[in-house]
N, CA, C and O of each residue as an XYZ file, in Angstrom:
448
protein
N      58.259    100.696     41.955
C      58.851    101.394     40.824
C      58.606    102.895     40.883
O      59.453    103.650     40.405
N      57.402    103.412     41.487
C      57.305    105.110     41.851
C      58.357    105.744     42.271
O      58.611    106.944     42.165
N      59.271    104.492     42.990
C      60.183    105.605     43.925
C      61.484    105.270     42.882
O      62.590    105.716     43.187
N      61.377    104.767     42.105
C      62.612    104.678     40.944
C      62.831    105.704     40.258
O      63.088    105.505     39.071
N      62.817    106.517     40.544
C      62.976    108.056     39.534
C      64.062    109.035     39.213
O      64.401    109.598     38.172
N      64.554    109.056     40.615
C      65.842    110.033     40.550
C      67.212    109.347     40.069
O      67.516    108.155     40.097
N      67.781    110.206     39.721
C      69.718    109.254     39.109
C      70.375    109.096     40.737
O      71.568    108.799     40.799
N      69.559    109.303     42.128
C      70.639    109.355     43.353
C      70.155    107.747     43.217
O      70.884    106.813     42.884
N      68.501    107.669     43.620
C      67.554    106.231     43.942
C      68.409    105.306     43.311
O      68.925    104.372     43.925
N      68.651    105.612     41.632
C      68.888    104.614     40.834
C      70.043    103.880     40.817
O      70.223    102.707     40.490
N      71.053    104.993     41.339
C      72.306    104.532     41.555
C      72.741    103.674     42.704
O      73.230    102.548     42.611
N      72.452    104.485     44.014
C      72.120    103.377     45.153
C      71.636    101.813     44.725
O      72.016    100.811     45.329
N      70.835    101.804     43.706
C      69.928    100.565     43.941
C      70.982    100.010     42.720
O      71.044     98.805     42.962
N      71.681    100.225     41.756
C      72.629     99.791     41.168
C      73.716     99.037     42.113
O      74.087     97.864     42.076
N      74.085    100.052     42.933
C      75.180     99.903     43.811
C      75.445     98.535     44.497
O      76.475     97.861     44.502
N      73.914     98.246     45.228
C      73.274     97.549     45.886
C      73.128     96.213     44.928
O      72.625     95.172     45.350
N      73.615     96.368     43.629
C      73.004     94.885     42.580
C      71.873     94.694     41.965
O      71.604     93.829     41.131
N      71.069     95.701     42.488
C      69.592     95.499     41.090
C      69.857     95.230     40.286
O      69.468     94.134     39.884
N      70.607     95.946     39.572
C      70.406     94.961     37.785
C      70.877     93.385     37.701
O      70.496     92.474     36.966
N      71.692     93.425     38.573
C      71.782     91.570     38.445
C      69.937     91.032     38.791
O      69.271     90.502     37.901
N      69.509     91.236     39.860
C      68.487     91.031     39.703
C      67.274     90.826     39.115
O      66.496     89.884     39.262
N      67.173     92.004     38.290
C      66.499     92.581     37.096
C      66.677     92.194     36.117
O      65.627     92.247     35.477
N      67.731     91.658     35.371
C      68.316     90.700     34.683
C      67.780     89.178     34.809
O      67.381     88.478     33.878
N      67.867     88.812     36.249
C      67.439     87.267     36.325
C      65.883     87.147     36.050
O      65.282     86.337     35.344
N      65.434     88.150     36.784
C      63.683     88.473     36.591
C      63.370     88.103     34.847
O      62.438     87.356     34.548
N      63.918     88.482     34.202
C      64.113     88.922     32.380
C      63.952     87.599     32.365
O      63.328     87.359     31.331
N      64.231     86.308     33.108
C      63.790     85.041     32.702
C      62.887     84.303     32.917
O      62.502     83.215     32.487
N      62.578     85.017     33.643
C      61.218     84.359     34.739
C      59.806     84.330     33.677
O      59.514     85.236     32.896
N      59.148     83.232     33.849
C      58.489     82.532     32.782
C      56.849     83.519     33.345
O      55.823     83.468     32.667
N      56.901     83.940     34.024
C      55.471     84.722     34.474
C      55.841     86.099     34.000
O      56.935     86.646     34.133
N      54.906     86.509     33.505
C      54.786     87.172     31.915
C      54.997     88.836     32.792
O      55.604     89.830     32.395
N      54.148     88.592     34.226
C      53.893     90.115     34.691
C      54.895     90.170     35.481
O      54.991     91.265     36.036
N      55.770     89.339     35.783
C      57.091     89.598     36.484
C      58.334     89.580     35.730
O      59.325     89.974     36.344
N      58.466     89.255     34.684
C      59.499     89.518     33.139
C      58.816     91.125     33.114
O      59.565     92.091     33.252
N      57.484     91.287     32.945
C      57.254     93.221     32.469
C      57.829     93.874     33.506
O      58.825     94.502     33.145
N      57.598     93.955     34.563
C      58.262     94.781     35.988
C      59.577     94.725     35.604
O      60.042     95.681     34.983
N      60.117     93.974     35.810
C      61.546     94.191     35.671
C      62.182     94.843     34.516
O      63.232     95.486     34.557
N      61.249     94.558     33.193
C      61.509     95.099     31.883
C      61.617     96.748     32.174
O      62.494     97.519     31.786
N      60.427     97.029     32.991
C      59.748     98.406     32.931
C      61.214     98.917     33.984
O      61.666    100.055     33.855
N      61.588     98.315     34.591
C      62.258     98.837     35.823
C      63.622     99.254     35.283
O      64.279    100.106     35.882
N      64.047     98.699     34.211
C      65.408     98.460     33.330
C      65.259     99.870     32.532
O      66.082    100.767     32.715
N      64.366     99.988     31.804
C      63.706    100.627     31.300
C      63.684    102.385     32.169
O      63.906    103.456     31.604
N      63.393    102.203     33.446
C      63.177    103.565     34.092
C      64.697    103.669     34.756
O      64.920    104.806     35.173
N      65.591    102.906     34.911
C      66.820    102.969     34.984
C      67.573    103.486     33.614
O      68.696    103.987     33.669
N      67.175    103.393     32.934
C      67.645    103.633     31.552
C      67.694    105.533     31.541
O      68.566    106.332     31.201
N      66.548    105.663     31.993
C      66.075    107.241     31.737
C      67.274    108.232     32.129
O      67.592    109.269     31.547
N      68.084    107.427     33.700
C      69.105    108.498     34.525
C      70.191    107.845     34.447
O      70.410    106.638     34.344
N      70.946    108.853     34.513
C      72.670    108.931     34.034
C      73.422    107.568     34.544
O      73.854    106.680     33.809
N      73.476    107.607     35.938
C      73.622    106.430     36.653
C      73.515    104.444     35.988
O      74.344    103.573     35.723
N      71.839    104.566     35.979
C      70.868    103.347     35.008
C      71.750    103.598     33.938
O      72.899    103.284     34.249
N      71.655    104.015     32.871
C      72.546    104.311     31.384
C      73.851    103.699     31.488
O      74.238    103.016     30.540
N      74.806    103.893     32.815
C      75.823    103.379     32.924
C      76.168    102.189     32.941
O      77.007    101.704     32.181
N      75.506    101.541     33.885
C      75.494    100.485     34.705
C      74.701     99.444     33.244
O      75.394     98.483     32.910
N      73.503     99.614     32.538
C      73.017     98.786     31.636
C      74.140     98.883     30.415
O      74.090     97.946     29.618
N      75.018     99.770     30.199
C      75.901     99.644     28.722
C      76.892     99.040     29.478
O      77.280     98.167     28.702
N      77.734     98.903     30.759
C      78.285     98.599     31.656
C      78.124     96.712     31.011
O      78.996     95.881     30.760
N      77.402     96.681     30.975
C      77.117     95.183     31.344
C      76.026     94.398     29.859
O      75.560     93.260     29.808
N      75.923     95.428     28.916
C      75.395     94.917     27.882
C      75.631     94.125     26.749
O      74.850     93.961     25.812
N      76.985     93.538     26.914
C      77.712     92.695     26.241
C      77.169     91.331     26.706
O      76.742     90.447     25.963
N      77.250     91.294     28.053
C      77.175     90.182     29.124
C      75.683     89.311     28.616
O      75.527     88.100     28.458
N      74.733     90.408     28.447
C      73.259     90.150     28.361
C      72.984     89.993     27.197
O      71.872     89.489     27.034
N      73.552     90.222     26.278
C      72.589     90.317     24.574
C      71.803     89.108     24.420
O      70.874     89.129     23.613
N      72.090     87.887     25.194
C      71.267     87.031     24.846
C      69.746     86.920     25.365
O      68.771     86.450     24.780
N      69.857     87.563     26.789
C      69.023     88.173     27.104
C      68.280     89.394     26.763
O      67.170     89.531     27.277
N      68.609     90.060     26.182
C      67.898     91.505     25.491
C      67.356     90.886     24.277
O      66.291     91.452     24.031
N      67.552     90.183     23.604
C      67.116     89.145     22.104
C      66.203     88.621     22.182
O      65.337     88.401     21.335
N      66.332     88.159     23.960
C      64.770     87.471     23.938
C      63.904     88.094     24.263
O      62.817     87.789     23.772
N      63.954     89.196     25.183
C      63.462     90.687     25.728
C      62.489     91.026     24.308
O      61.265     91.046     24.178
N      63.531     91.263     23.387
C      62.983     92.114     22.419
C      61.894     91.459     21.374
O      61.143     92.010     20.569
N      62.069     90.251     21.654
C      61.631     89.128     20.767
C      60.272     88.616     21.595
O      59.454     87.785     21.201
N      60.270     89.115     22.448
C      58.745     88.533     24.074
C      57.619     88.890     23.085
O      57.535     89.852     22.322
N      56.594     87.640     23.346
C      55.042     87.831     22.542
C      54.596     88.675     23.333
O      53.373     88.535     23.317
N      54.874     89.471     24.018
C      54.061     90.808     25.274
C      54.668     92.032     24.417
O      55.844     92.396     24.382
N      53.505     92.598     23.703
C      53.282     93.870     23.362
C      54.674     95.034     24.606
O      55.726     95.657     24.462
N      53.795     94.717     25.586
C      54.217     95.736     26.862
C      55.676     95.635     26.733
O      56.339     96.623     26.416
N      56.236     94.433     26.974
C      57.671     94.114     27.131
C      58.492     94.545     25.960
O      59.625     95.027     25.966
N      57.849     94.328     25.141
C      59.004     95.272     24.058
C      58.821     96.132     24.153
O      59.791     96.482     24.825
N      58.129     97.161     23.978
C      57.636     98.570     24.226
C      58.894     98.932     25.211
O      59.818     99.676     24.879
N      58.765     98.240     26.554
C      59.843     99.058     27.301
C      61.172     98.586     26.934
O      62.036     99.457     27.038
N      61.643     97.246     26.462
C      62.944     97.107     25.362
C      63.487     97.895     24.640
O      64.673     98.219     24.582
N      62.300     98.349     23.852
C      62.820     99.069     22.645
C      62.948    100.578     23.464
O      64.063    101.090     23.368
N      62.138    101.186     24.094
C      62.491    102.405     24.750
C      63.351    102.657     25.419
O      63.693    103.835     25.318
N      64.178    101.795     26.438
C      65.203    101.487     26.882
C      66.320    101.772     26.157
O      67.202    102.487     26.632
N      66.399    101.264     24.972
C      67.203    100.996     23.925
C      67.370    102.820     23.110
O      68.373    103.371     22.657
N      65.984    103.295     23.210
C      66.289    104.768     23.214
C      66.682    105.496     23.990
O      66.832    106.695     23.758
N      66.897    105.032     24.911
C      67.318    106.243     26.385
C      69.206    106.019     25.923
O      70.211    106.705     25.736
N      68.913    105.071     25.922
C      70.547    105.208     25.808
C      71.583    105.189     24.858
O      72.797    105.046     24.997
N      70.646    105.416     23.540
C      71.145    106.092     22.442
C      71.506    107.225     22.586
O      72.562    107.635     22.103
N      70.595    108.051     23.372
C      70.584    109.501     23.749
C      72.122    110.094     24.540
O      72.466    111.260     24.738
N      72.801    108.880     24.859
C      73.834    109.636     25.264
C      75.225    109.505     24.234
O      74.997    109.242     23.053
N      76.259    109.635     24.551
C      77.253    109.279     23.538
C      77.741    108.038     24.116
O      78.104    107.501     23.069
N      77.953    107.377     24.829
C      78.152    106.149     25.293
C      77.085    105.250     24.146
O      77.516    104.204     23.661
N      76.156    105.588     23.902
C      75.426    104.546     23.465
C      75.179    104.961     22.234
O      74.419    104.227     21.604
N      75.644    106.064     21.591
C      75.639    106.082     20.400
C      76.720    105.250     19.554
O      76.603    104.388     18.683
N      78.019    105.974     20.282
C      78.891    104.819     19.824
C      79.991    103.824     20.262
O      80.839    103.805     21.155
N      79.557    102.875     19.096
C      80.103    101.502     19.961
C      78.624    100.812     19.869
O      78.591     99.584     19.951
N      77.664    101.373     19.739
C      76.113    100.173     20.361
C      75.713     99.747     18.822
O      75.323    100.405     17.858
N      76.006     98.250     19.040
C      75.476     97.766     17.630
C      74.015     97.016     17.976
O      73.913     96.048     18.730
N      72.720     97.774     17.149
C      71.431     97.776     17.343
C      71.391     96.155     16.353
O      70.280     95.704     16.078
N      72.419     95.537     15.974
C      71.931     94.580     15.436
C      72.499     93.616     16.450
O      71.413     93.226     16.880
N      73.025     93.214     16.869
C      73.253     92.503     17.756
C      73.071     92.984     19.001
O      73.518     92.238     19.872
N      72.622     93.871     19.340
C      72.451     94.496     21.498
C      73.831     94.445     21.993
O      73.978     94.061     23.154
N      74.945     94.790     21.260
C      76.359     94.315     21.779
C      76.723     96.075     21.831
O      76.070     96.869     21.154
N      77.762     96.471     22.663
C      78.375     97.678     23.134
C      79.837     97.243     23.108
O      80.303     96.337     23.799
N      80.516     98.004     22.219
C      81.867     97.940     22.370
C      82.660     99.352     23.371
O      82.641    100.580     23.290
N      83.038     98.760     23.905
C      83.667    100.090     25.042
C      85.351    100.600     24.205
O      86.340     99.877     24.083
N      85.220    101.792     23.826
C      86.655    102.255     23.568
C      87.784    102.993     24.377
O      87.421    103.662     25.344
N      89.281    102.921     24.029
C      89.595    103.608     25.406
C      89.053    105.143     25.449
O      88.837    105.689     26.531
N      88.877    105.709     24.391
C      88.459    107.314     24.630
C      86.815    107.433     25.438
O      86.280    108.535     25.313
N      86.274    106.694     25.989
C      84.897    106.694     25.806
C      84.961    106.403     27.544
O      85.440    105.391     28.055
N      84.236    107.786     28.420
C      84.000    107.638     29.651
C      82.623    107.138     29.874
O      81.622    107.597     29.325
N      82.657    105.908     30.942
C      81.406    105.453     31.577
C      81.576    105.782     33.116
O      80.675    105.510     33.909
């Protein structure tokens, strides 16, 4: 995850299918391999690229982000819910992102 930092890294590794990955991890019943991936979603979140690719596909997952957010691990929500701030921060995720359901409506005026 050190070398997860830049929006070039993040995108490549998008490109490549991480978040499908990262996603499946989100189910995995071992508590410190659900956090990695949380954290990893999470540091994807931070760059332009990550931001895309997670509102991209956040319809798909809400059932997964519900349980994310809902995890008895302190840690794991922590990076849920921060996640969830990174990409408020842009206008993609301001609007259209309904914080009550984890659902993203995409409009036609609205570039991803």
């Amino acid at each position: 995850l050190n070398q997860f930092t830049t929006d070039k890294q993040i995108a490549e590794a998008m490109r490549f299918g991480l978040l499908d990955v990262l996603y499946s991890l989100l189910k995995d019943p071992i508590a410190e391999v659900k956090a990695k991936a949380t954290e990893a979603i999470y540091l994807a979140s931070a760059q332009t690229s990550g931001r895309r690719e997670i509102l991209k596909e956040s319809n798909k997952k809400v059932k997964i982000w519900i349980d994310v957010i809902n995890d008895k691990s302190e840690n794991i929500r922590k990076y849920a819910y921060d996640m969830i701030l990174n990409l408020s921060k842009t206008m993609e995720g301001k609007v259209g992102f309904n914080f009550i359901d984890f659902s993203f409506q995409v409009t036609s005026n609205m570039i991803l």
